[in-house]
C-alpha positions in Angstrom: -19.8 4.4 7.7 -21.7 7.4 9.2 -19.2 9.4 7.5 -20.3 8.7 3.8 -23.6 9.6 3.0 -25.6 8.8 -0.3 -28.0 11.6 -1.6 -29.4 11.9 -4.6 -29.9 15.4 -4.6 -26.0 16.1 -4.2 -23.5 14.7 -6.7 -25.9 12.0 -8.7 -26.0 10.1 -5.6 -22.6 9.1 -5.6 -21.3 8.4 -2.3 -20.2 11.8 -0.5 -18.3 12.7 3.1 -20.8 14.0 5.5 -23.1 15.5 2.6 -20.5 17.8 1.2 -19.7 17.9 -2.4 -16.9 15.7 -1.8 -17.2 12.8 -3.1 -15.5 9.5 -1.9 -13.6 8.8 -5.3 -11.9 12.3 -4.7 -10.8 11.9 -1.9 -9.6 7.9 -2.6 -8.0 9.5 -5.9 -6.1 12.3 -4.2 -4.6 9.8 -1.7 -3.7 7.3 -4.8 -2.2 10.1 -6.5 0.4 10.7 -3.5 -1.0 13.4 -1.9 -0.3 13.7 1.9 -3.7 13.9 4.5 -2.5 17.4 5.1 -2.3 18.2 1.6 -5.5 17.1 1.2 -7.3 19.1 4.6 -5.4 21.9 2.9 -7.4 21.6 -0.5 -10.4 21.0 1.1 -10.5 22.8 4.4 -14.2 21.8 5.3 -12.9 17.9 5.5 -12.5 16.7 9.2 -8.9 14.3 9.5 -11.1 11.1 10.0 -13.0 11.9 6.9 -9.9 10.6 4.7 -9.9 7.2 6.6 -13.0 7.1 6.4 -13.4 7.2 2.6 -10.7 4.5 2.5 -12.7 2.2 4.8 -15.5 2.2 2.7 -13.9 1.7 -0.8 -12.6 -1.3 0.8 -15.6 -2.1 2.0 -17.6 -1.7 -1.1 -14.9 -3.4 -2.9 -15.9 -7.0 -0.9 -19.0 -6.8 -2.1 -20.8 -9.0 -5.1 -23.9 -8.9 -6.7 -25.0 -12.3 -8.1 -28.0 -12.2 -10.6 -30.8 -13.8 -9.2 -31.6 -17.4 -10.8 -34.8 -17.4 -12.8 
C-alpha cells in the first residue's frame, strides 16, 4: 500500500495516492462510474497507471476489515 498515503494536512486525512490531492474515493468513484484507466490518466495527468490499481487494492482491503468494540 505504499501508494496511498494518509496525511492530515492534505485532504482531512483521507486516504490519498502518493500525497497528491487525489484522493482514493475519486479515483474508486471514477472507475465505478465507467470511466476507462486512460480516461482517468487523462483527467488527472499527474496519476502514474499503477496508481488506479492501487486505489482498488486498498478499498478492498479496507473493506475486510472490522472494528469490534472492546468488552468492558
Amino acid at each position: 500500500m505504499e501508494r496511498i498515503t494518509h496525511d492530515p494536512l492534505v485532504m482531512g486525512g483521507k486516504p490519498c495516492i502518493r500525497g497528491l490531492r487525489v484522493t482514493v474515493a475519486t479515483v474508486i468513484g471514477l472507475v465505478a462510474a465507467g470511466h476507462s484507466h486512460e480516461k482517468i490518466l487523462q483527467l488527472y495527468p499527474y496519476l502514474e497507471a499503477e496508481d488506479i490499481p492501487a486505489a482498488l487494492r486498498y478499498a478492498a482491503w479496507r473493506l475486510t476489515e472490522s472494528e469490534l468494540p472492546l468488552a468492558g
